[in-house]
C-alpha positions as a Python dict, from the first residue, in 0.01 Angstrom:
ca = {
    (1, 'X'): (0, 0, 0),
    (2, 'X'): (125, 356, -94),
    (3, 'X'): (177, 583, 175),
    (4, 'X'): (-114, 830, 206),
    (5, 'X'): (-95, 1237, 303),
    (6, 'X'): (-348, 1243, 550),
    (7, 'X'): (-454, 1581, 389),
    (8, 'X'): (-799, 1618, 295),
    (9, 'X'): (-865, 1631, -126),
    (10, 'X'): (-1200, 1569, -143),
    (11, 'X'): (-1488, 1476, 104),
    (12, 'X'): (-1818, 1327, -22),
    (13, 'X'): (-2104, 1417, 278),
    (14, 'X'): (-2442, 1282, 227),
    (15, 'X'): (-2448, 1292, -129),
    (16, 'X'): (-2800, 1202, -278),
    (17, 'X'): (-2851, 1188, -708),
    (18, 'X'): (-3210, 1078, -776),
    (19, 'X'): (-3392, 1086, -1097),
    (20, 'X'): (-3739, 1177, -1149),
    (21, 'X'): (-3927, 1035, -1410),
    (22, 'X'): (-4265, 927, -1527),
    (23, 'X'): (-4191, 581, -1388),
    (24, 'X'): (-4129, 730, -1035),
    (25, 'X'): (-3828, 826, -825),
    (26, 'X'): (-3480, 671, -915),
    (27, 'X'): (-3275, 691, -571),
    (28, 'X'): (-2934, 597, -778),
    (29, 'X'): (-2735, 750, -537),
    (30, 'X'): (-2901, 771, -214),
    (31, 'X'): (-2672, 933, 125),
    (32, 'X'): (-2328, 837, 45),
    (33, 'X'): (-2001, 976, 270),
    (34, 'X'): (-1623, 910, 166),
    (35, 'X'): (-1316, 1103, 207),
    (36, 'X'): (-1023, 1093, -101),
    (37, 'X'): (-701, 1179, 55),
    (38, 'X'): (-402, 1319, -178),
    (39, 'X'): (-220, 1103, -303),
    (40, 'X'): (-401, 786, -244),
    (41, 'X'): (-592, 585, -469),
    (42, 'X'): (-992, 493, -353),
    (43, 'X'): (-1223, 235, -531),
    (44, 'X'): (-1571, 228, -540),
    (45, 'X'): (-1689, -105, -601),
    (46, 'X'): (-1992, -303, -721),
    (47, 'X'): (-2256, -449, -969),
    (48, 'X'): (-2341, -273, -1237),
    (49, 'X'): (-2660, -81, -1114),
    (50, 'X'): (-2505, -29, -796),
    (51, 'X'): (-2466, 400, -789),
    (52, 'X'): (-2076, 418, -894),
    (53, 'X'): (-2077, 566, -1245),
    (54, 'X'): (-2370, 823, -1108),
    (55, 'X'): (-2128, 902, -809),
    (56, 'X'): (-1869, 1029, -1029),
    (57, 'X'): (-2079, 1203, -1259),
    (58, 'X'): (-2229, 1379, -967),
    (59, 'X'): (-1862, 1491, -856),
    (60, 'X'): (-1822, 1655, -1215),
    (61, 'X'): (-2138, 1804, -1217),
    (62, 'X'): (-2204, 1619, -1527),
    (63, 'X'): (-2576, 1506, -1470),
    (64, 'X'): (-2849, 1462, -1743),
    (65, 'X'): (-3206, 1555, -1726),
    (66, 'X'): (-3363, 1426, -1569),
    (67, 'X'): (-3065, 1336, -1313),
    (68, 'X'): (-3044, 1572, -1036),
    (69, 'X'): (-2812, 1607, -689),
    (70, 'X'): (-3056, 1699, -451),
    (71, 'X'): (-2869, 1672, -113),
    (72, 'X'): (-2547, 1648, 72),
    (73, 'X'): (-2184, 1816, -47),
    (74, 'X'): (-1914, 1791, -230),
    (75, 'X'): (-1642, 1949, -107),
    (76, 'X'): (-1310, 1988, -320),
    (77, 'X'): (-1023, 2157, -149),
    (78, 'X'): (-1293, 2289, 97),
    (79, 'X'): (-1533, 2431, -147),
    (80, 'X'): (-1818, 2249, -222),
    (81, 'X'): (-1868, 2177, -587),
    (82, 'X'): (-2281, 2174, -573),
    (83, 'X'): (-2241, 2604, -551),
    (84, 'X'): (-2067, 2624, -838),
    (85, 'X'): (-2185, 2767, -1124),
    (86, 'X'): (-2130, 2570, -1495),
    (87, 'X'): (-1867, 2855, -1552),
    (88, 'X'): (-1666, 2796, -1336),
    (89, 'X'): (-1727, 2417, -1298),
    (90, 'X'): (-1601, 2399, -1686),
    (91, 'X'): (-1252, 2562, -1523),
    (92, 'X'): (-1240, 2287, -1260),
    (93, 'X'): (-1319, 2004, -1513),
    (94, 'X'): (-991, 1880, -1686),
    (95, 'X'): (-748, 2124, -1499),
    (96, 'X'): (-822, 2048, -1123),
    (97, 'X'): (-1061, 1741, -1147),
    (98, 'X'): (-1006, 1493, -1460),
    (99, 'X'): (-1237, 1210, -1539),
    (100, 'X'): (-1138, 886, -1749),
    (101, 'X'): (-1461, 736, -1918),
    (102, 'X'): (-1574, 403, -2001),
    (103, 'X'): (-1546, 397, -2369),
    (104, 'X'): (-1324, 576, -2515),
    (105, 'X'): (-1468, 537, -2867),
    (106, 'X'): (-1744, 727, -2758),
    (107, 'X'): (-1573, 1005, -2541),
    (108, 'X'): (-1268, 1111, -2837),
    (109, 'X'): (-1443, 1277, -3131),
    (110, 'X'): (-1438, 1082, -3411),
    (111, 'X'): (-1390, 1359, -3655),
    (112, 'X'): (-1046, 1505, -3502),
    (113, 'X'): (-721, 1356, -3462),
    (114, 'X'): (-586, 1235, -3134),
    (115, 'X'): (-323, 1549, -3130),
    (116, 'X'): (-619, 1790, -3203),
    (117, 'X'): (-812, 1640, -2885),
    (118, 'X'): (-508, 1635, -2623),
    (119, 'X'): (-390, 2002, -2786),
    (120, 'X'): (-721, 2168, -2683),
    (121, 'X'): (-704, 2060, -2356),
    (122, 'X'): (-383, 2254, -2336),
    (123, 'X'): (-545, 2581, -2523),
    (124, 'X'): (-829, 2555, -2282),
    (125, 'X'): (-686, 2537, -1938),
    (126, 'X'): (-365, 2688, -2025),
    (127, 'X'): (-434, 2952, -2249),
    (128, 'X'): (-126, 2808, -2513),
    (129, 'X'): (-97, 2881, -2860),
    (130, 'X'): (-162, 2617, -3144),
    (131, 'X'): (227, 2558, -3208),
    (132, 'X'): (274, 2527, -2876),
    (133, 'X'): (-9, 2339, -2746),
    (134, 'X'): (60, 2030, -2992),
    (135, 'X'): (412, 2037, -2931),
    (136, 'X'): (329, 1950, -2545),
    (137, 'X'): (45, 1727, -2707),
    (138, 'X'): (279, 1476, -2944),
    (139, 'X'): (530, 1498, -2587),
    (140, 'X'): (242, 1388, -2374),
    (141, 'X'): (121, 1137, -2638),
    (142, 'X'): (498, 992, -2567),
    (143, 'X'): (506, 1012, -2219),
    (144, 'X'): (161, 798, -2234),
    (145, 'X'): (368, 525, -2425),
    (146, 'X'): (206, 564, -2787),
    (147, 'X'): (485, 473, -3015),
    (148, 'X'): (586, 699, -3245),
    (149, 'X'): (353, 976, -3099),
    (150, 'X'): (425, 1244, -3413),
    (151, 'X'): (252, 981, -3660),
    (152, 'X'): (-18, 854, -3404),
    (153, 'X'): (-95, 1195, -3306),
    (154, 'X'): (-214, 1292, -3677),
    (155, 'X'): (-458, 994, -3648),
    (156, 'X'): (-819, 973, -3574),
    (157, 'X'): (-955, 738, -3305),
    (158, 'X'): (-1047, 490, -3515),
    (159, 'X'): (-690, 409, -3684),
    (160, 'X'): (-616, 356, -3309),
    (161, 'X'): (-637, 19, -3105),
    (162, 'X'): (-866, -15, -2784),
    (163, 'X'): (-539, 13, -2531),
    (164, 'X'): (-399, 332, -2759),
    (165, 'X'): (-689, 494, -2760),
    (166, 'X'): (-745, 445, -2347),
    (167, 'X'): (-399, 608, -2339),
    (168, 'X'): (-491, 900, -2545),
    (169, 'X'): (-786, 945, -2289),
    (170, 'X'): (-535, 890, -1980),
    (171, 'X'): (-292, 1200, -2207),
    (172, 'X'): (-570, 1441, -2195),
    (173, 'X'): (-680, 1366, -1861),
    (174, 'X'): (-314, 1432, -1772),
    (175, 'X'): (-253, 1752, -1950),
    (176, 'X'): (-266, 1977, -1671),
    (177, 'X'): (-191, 1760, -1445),
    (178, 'X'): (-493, 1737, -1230),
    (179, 'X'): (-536, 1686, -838),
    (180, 'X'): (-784, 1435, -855),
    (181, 'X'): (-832, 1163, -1125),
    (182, 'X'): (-1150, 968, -1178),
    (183, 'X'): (-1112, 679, -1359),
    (184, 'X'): (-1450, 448, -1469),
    (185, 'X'): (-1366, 139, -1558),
    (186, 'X'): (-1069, 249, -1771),
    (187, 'X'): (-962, -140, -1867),
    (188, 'X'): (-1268, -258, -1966),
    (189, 'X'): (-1271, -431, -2324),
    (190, 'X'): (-900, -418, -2330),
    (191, 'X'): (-709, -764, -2290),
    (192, 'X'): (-508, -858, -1968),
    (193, 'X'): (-159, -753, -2089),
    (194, 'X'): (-289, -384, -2230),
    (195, 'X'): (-483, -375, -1903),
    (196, 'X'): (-212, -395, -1678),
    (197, 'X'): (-13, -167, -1875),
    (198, 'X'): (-299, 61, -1866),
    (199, 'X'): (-307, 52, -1438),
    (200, 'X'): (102, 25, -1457),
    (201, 'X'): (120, 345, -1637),
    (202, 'X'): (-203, 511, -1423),
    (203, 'X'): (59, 416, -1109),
    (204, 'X'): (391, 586, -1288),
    (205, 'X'): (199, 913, -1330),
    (206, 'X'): (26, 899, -1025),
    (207, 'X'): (352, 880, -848),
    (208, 'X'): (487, 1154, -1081),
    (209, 'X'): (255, 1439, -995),
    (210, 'X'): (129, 1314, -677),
    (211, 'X'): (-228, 1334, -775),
    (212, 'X'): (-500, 1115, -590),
    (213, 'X'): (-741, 886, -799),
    (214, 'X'): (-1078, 736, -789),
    (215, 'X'): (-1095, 450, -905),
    (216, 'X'): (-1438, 315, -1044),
    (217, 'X'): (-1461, -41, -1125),
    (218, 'X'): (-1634, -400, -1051),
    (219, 'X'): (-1296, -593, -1120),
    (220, 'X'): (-1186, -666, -802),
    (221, 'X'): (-868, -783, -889),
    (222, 'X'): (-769, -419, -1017),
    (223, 'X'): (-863, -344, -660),
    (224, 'X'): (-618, -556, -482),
    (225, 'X'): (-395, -421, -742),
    (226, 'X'): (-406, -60, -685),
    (227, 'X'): (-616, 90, -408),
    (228, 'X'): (-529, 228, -79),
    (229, 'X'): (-887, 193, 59),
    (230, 'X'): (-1216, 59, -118),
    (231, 'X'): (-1577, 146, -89),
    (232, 'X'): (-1824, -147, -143),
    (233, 'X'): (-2132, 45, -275),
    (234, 'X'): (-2483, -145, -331),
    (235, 'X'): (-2804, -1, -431),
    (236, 'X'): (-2722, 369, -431),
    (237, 'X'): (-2521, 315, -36),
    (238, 'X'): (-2212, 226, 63),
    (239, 'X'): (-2242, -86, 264),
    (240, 'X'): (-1864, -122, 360),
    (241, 'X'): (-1582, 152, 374),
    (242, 'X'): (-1270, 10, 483),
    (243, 'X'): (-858, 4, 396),
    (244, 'X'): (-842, -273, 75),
    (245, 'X'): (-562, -554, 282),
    (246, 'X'): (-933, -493, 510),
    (247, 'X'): (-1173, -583, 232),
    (248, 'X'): (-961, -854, 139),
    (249, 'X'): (-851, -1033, 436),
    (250, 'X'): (-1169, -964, 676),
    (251, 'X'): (-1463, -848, 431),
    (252, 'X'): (-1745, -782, 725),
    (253, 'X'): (-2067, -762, 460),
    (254, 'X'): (-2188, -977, 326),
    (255, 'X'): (-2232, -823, -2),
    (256, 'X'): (-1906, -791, -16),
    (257, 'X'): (-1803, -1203, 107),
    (258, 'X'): (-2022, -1260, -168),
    (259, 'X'): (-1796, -1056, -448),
    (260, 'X'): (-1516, -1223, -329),
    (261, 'X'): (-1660, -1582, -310),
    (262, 'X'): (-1723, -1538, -692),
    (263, 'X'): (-1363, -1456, -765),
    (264, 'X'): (-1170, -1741, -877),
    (265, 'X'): (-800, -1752, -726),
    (266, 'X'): (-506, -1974, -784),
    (267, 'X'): (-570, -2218, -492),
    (268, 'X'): (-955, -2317, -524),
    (269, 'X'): (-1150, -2470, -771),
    (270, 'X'): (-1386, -2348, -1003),
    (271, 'X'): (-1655, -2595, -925),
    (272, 'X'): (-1613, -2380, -558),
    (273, 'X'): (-1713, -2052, -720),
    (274, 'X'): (-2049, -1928, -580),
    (275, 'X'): (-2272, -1622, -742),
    (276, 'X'): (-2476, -1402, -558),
    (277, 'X'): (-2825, -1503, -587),
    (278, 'X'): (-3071, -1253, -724),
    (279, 'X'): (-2994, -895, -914),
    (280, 'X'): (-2937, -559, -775),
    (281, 'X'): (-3288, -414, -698),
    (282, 'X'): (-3458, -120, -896),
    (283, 'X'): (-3405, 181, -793),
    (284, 'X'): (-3714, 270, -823),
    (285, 'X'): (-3840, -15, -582),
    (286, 'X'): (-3613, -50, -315),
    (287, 'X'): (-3704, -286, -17),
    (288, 'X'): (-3771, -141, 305),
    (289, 'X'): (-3508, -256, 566),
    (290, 'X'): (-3191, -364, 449),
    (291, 'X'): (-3175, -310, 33),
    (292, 'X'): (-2962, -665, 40),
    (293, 'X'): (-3156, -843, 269),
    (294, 'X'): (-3333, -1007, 6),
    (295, 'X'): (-3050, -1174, -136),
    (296, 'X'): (-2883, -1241, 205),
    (297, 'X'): (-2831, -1588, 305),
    (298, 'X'): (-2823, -1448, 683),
    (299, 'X'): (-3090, -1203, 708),
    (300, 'X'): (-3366, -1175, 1011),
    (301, 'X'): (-3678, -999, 1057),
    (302, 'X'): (-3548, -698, 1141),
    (303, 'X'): (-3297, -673, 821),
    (304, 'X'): (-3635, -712, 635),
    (305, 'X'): (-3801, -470, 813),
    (306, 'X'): (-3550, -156, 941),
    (307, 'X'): (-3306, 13, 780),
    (308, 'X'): (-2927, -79, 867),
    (309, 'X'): (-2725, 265, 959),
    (310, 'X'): (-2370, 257, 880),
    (311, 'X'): (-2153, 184, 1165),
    (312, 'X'): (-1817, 234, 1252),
    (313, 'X'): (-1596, -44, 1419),
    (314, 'X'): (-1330, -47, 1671),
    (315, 'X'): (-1033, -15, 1412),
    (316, 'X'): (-1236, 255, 1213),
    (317, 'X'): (-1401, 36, 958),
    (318, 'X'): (-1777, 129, 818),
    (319, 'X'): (-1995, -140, 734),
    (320, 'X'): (-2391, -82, 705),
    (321, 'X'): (-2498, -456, 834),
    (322, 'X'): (-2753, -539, 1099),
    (323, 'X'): (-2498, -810, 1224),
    (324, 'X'): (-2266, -553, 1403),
    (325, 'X'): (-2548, -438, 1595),
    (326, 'X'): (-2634, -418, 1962),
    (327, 'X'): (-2988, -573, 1780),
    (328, 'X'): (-2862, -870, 1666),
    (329, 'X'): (-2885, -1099, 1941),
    (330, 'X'): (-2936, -1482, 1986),
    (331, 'X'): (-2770, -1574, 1629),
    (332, 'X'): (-2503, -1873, 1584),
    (333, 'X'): (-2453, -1812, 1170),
    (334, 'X'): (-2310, -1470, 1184),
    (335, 'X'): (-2108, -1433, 820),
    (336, 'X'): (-1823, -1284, 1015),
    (337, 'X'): (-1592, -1609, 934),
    (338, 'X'): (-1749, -1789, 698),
    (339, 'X'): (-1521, -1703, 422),
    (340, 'X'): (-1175, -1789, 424),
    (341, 'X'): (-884, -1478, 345),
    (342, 'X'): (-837, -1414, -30),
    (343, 'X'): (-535, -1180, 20),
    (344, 'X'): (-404, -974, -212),
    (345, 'X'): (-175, -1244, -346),
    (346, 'X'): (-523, -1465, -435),
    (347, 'X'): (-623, -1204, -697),
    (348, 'X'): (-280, -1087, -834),
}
């Protein structure tokens, strides 16, 4: 684990996204708390469905109709984000705060080459001129590992592979060398080997400007691989907040035994892999008590019927589970032990 400054980047409080639409109200992100230190790198993790990609695109203030924060802050270096204008949340985005998306297909225009797209970023934030502002593009596009970055950098996404293109997306994020990164899924569709280059080279520049990252992903083997602390989000709330060795060694919810029971690692069998049962509910129907209780092989009647807070243990460890309540009483098949240590080393 990297050593973390214990200084304050960013600190999510409360932070509720719903979406309201014929069909109802869509809690997608629904009172969620985390604290991204400098320097260190935090996952969210979880199903698809689970709140992540919404989480981040409530920190950029990039939110659709008919997507909407409507409580909690954001604050960023002390400021909170939600009272900024668009103004001058367009001068945060891509010089303070950068975001990595999904698909980078879809997020480079298709109509400009790569050295146009990483250029602008520089004309934008740091007010070069054209001559300039490519030179430090085609250097960037190098420093990013594309081979031969004056050639590439005349090229339009779609001359360039899946991993190349991820770099040119990690090149612009970079350009003015941001305080926080957000990364969403950034090795998804790209093969083992790319990806590991990809989260190699997100390390080397991470190191480089000392910039903290938030990493977005349900690959929990990237997790063991490069987080200093990992939030386990389910249904719009984070049901355990803990360092990753944590996660790993002593997962406490069962949400999150269950992830790592349907890992496979080097020492067990894949007859002994076991799915969750059930899908993530709708977010427009949550249950009442406990929003995994219905696909929890331990639950009572009260995790059916009342609401689980999130509680803090003795070593400073959040997990939002009925279990590590003064309620839960009279119960032999707690979930604390059932599931033996993965370890890093499991999912390397």
């Amino acid at each position: 684990m990297s050593s973390i400054h214990q200084e304050k980047l960013l600190e999510v409080q409360g932070l509720q996204t719903y979406f309201f639409t014929d069909e109802g109200t869509s809690k997608a992100v629904d009172g969620i708390d985390f604290t991204v230190y400098r320097g260190e790198t935090l996952g969210l993790v979880g199903e698809s469905g689970c709140g992540k990609s919404m989480t981040s695109l409530s920190i950029m203030q990039l939110l659709n109709r008919p997507g909407k924060t409507v409580g909690g802050r954001i604050l960023f270096k002390n400021e909170d984000l939600l009272t900024k204008s668009e103004e001058q949340m367009r001068r945060i985005r891509g010089k303070e705060i950068s975001m990595i998306f999904q698909e980078p297909m879809t997020s480079l225009n298709p109509v400009y080459t790569v050295g146009e797209q990483v250029a602008e970023v520089f004309r934008l934030h740091e007010n070069l001129g054209r001559k300039e502002a490519w030179a430090k593009a085609v250097e960037l596009l190098r420093v990013v590992g594309i081979p031969s970055p004056e050639e590439r950098s005349r090229q339009e996404p779609f001359q360039l592979s899946g991993g190349m293109r991820q770099r040119v997306m990690i090149a612009m994020a970079m350009a003015c060398q941001p305080d926080l990164l957000i990364a969403d899924e950034p090795t998804t569709a790209l093969d083992v080997t790319v990806q590991s280059q990809i989260l190699d080279l997100m390390k080397e520049l991470q190191q480089r400007m000392g910039m903290s990252i938030i990493l977005i992903t349900h690959d929990l083997g990237v997790v063991a691989e490069t987080c200093d602390r990992v939030a386990v989000l389910y249904a719009g709330q984070i049901v355990e907040y803990a360092y990753a060795d944590s996660i790993f060694e002593h997962p406490k919810h069962p949400y999150t035994q269950g992830l790592l029971q349907s890992l496979p690692s080097i020492d067990q069998d894949q007859d002994e892999l076991q799915a969750i049962p059930g899908t993530v509910p709708s977010p427009y129907d949550l249950p009442t008590g406990c929003r995994f209780a219905p696909r929890c092989a331990y639950r009572k009647e009260i995790c059916s019927s009342q609401k689980p807070e999130l509680l803090t243990t003795d070593h400073g460890e959040q997990v939002r589970c009925w279990m590590y309540s003064a309620e839960w009483q009279n119960t032999d098949a707690t979930c604390k032990h059932n599931i033996s240590p993965l370890g890093r080393s499991a999912l390397a």
